[in-house]
N, C-alpha and C positions, 0 to 999 in steps of 0.2 A: 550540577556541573554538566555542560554538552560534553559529549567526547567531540573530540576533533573534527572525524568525520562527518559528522551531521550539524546542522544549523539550526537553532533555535526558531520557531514556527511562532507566527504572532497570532492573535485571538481569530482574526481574519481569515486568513490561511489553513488555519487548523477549522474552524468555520465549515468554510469551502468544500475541503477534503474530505469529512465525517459527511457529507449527504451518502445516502448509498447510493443513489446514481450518478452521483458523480466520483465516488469511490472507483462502483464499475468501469466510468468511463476512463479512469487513470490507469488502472488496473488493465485497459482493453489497448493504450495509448501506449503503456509502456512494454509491450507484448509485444503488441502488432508494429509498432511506428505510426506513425502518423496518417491520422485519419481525414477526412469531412465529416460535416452533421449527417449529412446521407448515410455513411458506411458507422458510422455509430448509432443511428438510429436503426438500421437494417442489423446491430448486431445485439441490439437492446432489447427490440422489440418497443420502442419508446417514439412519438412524432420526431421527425423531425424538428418542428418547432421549441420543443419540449426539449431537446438536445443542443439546436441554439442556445434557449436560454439559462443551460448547467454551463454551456461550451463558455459564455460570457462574462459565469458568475466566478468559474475557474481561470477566465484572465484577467480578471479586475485583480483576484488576489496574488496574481504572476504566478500561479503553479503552470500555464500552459502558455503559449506564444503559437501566432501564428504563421506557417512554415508555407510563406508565398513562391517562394522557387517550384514548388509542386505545383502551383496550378495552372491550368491548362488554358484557363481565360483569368476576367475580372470578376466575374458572377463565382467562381469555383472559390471555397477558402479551408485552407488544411491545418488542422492544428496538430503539434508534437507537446511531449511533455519540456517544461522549460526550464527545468536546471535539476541532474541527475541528483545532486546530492540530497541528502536524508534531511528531512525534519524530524526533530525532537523535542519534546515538548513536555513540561511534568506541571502537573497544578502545583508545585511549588512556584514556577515558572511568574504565574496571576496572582503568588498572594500578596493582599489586601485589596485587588481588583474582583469585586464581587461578578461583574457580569464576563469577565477572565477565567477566572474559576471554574463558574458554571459551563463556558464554551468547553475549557479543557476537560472536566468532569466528563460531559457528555461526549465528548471526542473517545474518551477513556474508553465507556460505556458502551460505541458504537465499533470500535477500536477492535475489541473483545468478541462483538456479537459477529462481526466479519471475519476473526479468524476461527472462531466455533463453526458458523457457519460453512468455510471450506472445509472444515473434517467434518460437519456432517453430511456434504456433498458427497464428499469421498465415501463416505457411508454406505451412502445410495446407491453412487456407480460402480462398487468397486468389482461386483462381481460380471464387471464387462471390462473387465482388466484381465492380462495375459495373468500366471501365477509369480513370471518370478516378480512385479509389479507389486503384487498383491506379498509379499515376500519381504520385497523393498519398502514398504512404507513404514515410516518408522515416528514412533511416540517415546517419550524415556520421563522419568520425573525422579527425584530425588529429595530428601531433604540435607538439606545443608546449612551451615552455623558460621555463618561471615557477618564480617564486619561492613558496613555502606560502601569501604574503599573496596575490599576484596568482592563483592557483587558490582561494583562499575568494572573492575579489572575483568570478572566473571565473561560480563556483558562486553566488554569492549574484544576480549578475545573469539569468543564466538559470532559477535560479530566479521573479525577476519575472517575468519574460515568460512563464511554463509558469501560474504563477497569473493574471496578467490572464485568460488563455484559460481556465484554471478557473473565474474567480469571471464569466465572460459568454461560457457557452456558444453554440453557436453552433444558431440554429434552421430548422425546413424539414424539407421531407420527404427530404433528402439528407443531414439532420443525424444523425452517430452515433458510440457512443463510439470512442474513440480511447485507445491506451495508449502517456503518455511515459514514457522513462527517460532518464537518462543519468549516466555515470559517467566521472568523471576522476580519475586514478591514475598515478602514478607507476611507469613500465615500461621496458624494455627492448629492443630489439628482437629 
């Protein structure tokens, strides 16, 4: 079941979104606002051209639109993220669709490796952080004995809470992003 919030992502979509440069380039889209191939390639480290061709593969699947009121001529092309709301997607989603599956599987897979990878950034920088920063970052883990309904309810609640804080960031010269995740799963010990 989707929660509300978020919309069901089709094999395409979800496709799109698991490249890691074009992960980056969503992640730099939804930060910044709206870029050019220029000012994504200058912040990638990647050609230009090479950023055309993510910038193209991400509006075929509609995760991005391009935002022509910014440009400056007809040569100039700006693209924004193109529809705020959440995709959600579970390989329940594809079953009996074998090549569904596997997109979601690996979306999973790539899902996981991007948000490991932000804490082990944090890892590396952390000690060019102020202290209360370093204070502030925060990990929690738990085990807990729910039921499938009480884990959506889980998830759909802390989901609220992760969006108020999204939709009224917080301001000041002490203000800076911050990267949540979290995941509950069904494991072992």
């Amino acid at each position: 079941m989707t929660p509300a919030n978020r919309r069901t992502a089709e094999a395409s979509v979800i496709a799109a979104i698991h490249h890691p440069l074009r992960r980056r380039m969503l992640d730099l889209l939804h930060i910044d606002g709206p870029a050019t191939a220029s000012r994504l390639a200058g912040a990638t480290g990647e050609l230009v051209g090479n950023i055309s061709h993510h910038l193209k593969v991400l509006a075929s699947a509609g995760v991005i639109e391009e935002a022509p009121e910014l440009a400056k001529n007809r040569r100039e092309r700006w693209w924004r993220v193109a529809d705020t709301s959440e995709y959600s997607w579970s390989i329940a989603d594809a079953k009996g669709d074998p090549a569904g599956e596997l997109v979601a599987a690996a979306a999973e897979d790539a899902n996981l490796a991007h948000h490991v990878g932000k804490v082990r950034q944090w890892f590396d920088l952390r000690y060019r952080y102020e202290e209360p920063w370093v204070r502030a970052a925060y990990a929690t883990e738990r085990w807990l004995t729910l039921t499938p309904e009480r884990l959506e309810e889980l998830s759909e609640r802390i989901e609220d809470v992760v969006r108020e804080y999204a939709e009224n960031p917080s301001a000041g010269d002490d203000a800076d992003r911050v990267f949540f995740f979290a995941h509950a799963v069904p494991a072992r010990p």
